[in-house]
VEXNUZA-607472 format. One record per residue: residue in three letters; x, y, z of N, C-alpha, C in turn. Coordinates in steps of 0.2 Angstrom, whole numbers, padded with zeros to 4 digits, always signed. Layout:
N
alaXYZXYZXYZ;...
% end
This chain:
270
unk+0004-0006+0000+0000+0000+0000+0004+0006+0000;unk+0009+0007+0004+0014+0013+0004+0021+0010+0000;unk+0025+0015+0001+0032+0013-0002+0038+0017+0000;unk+0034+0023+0004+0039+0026+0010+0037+0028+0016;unk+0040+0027+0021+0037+0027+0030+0040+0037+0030;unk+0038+0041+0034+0040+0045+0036+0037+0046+0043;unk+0042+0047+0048+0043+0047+0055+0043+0054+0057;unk+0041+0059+0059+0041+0066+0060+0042+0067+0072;unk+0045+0071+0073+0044+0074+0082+0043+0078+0082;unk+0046+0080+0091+0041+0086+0092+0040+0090+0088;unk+0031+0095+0088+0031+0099+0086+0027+0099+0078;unk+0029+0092+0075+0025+0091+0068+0021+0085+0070;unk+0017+0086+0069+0011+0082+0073+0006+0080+0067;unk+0007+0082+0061+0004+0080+0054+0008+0082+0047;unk+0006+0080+0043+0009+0083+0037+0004+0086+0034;unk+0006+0091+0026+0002+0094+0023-0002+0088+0017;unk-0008+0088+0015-0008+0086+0008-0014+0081+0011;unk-0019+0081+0008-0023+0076+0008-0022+0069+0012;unk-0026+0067+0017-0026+0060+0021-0031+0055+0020;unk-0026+0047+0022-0031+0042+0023-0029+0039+0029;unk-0030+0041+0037-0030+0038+0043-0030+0030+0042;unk-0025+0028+0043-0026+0019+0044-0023+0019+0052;unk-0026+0012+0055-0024+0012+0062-0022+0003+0059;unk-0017+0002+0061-0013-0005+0058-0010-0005+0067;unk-0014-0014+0063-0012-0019+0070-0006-0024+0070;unk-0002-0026+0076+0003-0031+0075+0004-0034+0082;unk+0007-0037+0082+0009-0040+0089+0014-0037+0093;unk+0015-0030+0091+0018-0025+0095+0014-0020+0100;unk+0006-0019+0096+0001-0016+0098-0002-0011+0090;unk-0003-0006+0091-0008-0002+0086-0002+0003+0085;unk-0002+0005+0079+0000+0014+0077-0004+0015+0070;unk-0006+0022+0072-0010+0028+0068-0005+0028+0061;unk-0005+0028+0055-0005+0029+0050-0007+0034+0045;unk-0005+0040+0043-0007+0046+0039-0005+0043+0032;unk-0009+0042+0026-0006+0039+0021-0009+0044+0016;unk-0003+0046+0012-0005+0052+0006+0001+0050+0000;unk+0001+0053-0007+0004+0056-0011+0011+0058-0011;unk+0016+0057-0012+0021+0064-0014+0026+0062-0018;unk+0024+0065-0023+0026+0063-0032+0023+0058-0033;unk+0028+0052-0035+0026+0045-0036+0026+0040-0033;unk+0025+0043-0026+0026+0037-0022+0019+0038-0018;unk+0018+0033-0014+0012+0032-0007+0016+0035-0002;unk+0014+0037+0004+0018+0036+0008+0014+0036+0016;unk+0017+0033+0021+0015+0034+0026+0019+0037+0033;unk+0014+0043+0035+0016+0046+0039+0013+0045+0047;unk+0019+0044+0048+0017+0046+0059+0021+0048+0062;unk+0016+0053+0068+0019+0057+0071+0019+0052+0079;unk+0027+0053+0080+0029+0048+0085+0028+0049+0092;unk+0026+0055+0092+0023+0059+0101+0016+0056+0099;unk+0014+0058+0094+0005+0057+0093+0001+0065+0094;unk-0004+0065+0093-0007+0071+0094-0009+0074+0100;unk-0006+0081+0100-0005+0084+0108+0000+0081+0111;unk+0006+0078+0106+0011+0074+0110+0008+0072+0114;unk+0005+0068+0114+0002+0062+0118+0007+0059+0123;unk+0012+0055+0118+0019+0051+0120+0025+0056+0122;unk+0027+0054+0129+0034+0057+0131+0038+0051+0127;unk+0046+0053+0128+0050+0048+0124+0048+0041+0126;unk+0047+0041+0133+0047+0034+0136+0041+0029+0137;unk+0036+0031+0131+0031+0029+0129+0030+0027+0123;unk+0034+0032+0119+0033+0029+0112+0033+0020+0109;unk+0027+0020+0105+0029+0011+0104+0033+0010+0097;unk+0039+0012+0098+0042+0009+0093+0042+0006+0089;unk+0043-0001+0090+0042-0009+0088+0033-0008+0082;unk+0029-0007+0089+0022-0004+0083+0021+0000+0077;unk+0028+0005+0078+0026+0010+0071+0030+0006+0067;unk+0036+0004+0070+0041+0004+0062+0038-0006+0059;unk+0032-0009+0063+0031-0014+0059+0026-0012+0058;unk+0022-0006+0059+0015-0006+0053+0018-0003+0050;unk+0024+0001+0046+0028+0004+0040+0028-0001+0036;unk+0031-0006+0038+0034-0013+0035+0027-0017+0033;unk+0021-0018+0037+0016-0021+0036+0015-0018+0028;unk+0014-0011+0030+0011-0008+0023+0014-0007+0017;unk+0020-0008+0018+0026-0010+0013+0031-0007+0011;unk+0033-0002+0016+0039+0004+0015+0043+0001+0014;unk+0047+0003+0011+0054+0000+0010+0061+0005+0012;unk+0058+0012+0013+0062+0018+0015+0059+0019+0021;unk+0062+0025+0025+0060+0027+0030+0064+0034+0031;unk+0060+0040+0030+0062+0046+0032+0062+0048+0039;unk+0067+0051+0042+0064+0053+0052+0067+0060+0053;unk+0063+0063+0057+0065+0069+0060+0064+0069+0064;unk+0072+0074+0068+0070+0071+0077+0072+0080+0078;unk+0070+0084+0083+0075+0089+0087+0080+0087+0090;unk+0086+0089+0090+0091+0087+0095+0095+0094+0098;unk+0098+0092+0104+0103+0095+0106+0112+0094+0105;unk+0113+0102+0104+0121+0100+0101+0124+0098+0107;unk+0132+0092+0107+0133+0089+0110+0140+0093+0110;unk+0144+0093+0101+0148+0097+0099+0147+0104+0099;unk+0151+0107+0102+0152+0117+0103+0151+0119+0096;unk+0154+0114+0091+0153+0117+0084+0146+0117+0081;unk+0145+0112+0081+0138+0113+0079+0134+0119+0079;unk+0130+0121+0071+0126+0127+0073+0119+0126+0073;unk+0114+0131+0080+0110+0131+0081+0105+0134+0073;unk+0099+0126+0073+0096+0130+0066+0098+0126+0059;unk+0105+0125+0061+0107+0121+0053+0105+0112+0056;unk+0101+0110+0051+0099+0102+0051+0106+0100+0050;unk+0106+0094+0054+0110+0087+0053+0107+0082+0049;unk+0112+0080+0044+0110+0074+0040+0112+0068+0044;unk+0113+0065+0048+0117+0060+0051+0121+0056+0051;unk+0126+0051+0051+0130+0046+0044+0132+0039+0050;unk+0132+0044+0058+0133+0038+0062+0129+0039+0068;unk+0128+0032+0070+0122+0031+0079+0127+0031+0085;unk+0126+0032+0092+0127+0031+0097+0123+0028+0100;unk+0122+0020+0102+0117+0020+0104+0117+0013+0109;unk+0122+0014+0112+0125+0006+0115+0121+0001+0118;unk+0118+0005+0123+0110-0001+0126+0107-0004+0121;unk+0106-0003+0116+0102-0006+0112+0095-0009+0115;unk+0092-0003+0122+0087-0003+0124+0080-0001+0122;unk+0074-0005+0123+0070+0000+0122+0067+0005+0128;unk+0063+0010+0128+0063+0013+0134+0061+0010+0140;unk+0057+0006+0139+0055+0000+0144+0059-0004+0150;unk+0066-0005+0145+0071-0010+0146+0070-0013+0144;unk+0070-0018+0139+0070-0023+0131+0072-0021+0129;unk+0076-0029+0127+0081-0027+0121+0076-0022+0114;unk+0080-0020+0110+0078-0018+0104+0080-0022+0102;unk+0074-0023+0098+0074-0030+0092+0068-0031+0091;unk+0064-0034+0084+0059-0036+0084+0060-0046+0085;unk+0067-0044+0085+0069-0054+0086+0065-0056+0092;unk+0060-0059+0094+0058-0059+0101+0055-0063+0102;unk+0055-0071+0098+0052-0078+0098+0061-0082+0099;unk+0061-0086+0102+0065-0092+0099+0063-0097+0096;unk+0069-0096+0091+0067-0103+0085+0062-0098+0079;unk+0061-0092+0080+0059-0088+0074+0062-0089+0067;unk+0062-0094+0064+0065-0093+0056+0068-0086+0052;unk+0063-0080+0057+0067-0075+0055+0072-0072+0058;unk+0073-0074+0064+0079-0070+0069+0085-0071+0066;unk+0090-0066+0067+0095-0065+0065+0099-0059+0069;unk+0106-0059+0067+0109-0051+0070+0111-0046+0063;unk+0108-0041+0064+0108-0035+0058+0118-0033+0059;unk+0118-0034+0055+0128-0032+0052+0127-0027+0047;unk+0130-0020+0051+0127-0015+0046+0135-0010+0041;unk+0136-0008+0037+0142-0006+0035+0142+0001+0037;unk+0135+0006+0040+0134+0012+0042+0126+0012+0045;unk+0126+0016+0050+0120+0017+0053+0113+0020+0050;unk+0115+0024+0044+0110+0028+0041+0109+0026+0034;unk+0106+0026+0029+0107+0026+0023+0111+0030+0020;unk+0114+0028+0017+0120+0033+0013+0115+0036+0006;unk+0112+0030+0004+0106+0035-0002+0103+0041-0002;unk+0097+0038+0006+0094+0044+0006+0096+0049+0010;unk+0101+0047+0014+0106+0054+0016+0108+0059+0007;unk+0111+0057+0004+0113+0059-0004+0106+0064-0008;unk+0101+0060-0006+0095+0063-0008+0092+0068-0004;unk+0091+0066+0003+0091+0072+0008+0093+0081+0006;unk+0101+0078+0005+0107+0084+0005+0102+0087-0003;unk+0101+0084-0008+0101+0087-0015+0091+0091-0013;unk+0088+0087-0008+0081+0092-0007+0083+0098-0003;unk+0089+0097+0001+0091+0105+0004+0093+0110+0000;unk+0096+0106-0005+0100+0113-0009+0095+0115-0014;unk+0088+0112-0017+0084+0114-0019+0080+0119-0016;unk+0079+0117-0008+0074+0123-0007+0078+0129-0001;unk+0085+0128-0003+0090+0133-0001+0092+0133+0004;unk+0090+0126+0010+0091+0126+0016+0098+0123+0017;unk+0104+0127+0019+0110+0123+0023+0109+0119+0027;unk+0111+0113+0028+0112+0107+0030+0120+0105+0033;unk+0121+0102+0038+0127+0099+0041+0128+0091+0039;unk+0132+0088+0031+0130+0084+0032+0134+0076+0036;unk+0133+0073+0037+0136+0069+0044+0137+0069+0050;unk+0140+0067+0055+0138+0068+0061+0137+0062+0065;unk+0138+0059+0073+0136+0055+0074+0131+0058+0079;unk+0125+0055+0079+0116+0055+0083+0118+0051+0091;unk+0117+0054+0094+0118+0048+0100+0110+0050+0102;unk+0108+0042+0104+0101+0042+0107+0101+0040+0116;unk+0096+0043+0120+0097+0042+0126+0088+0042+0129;unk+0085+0037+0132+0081+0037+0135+0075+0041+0137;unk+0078+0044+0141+0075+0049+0144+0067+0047+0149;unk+0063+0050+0152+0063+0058+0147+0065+0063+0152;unk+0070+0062+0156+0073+0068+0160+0078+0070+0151;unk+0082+0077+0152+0087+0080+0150+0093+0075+0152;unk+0098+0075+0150+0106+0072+0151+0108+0077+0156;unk+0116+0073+0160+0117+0079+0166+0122+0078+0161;unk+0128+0086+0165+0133+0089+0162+0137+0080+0162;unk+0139+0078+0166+0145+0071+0164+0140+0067+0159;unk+0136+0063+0159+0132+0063+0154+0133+0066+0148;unk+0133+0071+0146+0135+0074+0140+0142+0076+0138;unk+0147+0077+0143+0155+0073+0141+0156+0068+0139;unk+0152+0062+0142+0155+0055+0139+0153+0056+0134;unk+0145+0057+0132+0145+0058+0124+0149+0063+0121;unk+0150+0068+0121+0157+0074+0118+0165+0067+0116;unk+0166+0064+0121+0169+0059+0122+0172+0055+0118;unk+0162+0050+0114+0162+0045+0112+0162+0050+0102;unk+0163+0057+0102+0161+0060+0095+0154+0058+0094;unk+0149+0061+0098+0144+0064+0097+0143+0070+0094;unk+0139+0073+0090+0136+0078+0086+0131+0081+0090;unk+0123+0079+0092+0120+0079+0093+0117+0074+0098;unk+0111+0076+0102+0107+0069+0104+0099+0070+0105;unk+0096+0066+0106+0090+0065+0107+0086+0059+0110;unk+0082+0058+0112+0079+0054+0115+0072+0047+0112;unk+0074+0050+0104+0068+0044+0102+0070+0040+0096;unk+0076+0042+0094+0078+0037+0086+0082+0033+0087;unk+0085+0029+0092+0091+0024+0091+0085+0018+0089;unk+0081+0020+0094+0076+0012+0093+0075+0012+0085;unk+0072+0019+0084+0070+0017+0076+0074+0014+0071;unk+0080+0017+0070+0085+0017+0068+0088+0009+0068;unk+0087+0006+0074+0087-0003+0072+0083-0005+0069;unk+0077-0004+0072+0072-0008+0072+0069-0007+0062;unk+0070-0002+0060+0068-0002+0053+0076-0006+0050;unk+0082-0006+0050+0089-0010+0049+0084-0017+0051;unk+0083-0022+0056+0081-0027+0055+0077-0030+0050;unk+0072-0024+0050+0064-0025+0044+0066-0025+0039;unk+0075-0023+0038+0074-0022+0030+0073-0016+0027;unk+0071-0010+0031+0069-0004+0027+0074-0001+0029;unk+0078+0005+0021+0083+0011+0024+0078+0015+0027;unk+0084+0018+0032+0080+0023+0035+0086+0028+0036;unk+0086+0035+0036+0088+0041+0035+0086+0046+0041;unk+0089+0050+0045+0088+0055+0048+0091+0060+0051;unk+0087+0066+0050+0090+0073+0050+0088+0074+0058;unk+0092+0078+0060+0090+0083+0066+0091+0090+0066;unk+0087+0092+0068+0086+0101+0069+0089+0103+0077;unk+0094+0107+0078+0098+0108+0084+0096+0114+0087;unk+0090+0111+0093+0088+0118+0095+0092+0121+0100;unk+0093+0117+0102+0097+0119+0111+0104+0115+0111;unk+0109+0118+0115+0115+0116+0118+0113+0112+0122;unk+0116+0106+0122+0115+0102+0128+0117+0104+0134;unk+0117+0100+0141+0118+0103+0147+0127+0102+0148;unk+0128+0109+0149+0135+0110+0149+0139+0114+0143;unk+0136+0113+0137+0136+0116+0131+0136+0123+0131;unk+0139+0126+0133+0137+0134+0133+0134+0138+0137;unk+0130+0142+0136+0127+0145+0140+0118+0142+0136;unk+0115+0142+0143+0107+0140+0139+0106+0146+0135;unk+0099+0142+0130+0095+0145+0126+0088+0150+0128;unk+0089+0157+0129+0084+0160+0133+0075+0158+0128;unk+0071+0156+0132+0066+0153+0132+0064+0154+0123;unk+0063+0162+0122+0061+0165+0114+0065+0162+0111;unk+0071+0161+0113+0076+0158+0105+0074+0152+0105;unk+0073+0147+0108+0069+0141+0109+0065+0140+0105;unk+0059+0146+0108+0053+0143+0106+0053+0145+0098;unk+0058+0151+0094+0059+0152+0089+0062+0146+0085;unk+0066+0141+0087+0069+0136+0085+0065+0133+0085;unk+0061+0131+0089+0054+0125+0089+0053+0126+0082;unk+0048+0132+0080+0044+0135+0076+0047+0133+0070;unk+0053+0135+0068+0058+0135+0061+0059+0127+0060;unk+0061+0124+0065+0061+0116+0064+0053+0113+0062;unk+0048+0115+0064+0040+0116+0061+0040+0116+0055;unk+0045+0122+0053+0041+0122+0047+0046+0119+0040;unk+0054+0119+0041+0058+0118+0039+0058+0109+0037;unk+0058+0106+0042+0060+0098+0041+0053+0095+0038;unk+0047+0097+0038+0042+0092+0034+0042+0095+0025;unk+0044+0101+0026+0047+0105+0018+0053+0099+0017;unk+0058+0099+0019+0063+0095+0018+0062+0088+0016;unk+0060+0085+0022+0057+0075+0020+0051+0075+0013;unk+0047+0080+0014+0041+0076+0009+0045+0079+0003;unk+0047+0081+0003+0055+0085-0005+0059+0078-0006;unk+0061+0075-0002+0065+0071-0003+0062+0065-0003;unk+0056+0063-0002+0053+0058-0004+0048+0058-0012;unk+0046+0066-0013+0046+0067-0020+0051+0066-0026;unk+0057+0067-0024+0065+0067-0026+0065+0057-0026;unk+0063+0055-0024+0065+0048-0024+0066+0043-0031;unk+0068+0039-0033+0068+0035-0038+0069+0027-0036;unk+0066+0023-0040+0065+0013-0038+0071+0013-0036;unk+0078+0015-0037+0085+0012-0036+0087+0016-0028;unk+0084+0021-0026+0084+0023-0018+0082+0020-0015;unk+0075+0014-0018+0074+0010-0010+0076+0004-0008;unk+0081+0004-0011+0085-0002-0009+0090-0003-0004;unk+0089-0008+0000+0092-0008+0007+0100-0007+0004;unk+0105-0003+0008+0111-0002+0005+0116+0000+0011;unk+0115-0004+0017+0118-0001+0022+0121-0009+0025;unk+0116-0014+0024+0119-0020+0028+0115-0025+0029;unk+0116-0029+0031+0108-0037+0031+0108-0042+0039;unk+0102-0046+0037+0103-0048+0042+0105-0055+0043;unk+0111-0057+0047+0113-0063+0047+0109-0070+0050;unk+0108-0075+0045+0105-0080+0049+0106-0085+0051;unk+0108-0089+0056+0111-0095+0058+0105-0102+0057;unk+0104-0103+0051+0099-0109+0051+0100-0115+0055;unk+0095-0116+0061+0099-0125+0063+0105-0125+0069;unk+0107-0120+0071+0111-0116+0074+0118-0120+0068;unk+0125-0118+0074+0131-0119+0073+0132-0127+0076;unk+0135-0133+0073+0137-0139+0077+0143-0141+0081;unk+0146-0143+0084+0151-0145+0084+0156-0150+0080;unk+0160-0148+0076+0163-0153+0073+0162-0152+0065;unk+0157-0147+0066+0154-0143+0060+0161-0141+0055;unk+0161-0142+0047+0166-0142+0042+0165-0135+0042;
% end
């Protein structure tokens, strides 16, 4: 039915363009699906907080969105996340393409592992071996929708994801400075696996509203709320550009696969 997922956060809570609401079931639970047009493609959108931000980070159901993407046939996945700079260089306002994850827990916020691998003896389970964390495609495609609609762009970067939903304390955010963090946020590492297991690229920008804690001096409330507002308007201009920008040879998984051990390993095995 679709043939690209787009994942949107705070702040954009729909897209522009005619809708068909699907609510798609799975054995992870329910998620809301906004399915429209853009160029030649189907595409299905959800907003990952939900309406009125419904969801703090440590609610979001994950595993639900990104299998009813896949149920419905995405093979791509666009995301947008706000983040806070990690990096002193980084500039507030300019989006991040991203190229690498920080994301060691490989938690979901519950405490589960992140995996859709969750039966033993599943035919499907496997460990995803990835040659990069984001897609290289639609990061390329991304960058060529900014320069069209004039928007600077930072592009690569490592994204480190963290739980939440407190803020990170200032040594919290050294170690990430530490491990060559860029940015962080609190809702994309899950997705960022969980679409790599399903087989779907997935790609993600971040909008840097605030220095994280320790990072400078804070952001007085107006400059915030100004950087909410532009991240508003700027990132769903930018994804539905680049999902109109797409072509049959972008949605092909090009980052990594998933390894599967048929029968396990034996002993004595040639």
């Amino acid at each position: 039915m679709i043939d690209v997922g787009i994942i949107t956060g705070s702040g954009i809570y729909e897209l522009p363009g005619d809708q068909e609401s699907r609510v798609v079931e799975s054995r992870f639970g329910t998620a809301e699906v906004a399915i429209f047009q853009a160029g030649p493609w189907i595409v299905g959108g959800i907003s990952r907080h939900g309406r009125d931000h419904h969801h703090l980070p440590h609610t979001i159901p994950h595993r639900a969105n990104l299998v009813a993407l896949k149920q419905l046939g995405a093979r791509a996945v666009l995301a947008t996340t706000n983040v806070g700079a990690v990096d002193p260089s980084v500039l507030l306002g300019r989006p991040i393409l991203f190229e690498d994850l920080f994301f060691p827990e490989n938690r979901l916020p519950n405490g589960e592992p992140c995996t859709v691998f969750t039966e033993p003896g599943d035919p499907e389970r496997g460990h995803f071996i990835g040659s990069e964390s984001f897609s290289p495609i639609l990061r390329r495609k991304t960058e060529l929708a900014a320069r069209d609609l004039g928007i600077e762009v930072a592009i690569g970067g490592v994204y480190a994801h963290t739980n939440g939903p407190r803020f990170e304390t200032r040594a919290e955010i050294k170690a990430l400075d530490a491990a060559g963090v860029s940015a962080v946020s609190q809702t994309c590492g899950p997705e960022t696996i969980l679409a790599e297991e399903l087989g779907m690229s997935y790609a993600l920008v971040g909008f840097p509203v605030n220095r994280a804690t320790g990072v400078g001096e804070p952001e007085p409330k107006e400059e915030l709320d100004r950087l909410l507002a532009r991240s508003a308007k700027i990132l769903p201009e930018l994804v539905l550009l680049t999902a109109e920008m797409l072509e049959e040879k972008d949605l092909t998984f090009d980052h990594g696969y998933v390894y599967r051990v048929e029968g396990g390993i034996g002993l004595g095995d040639g």
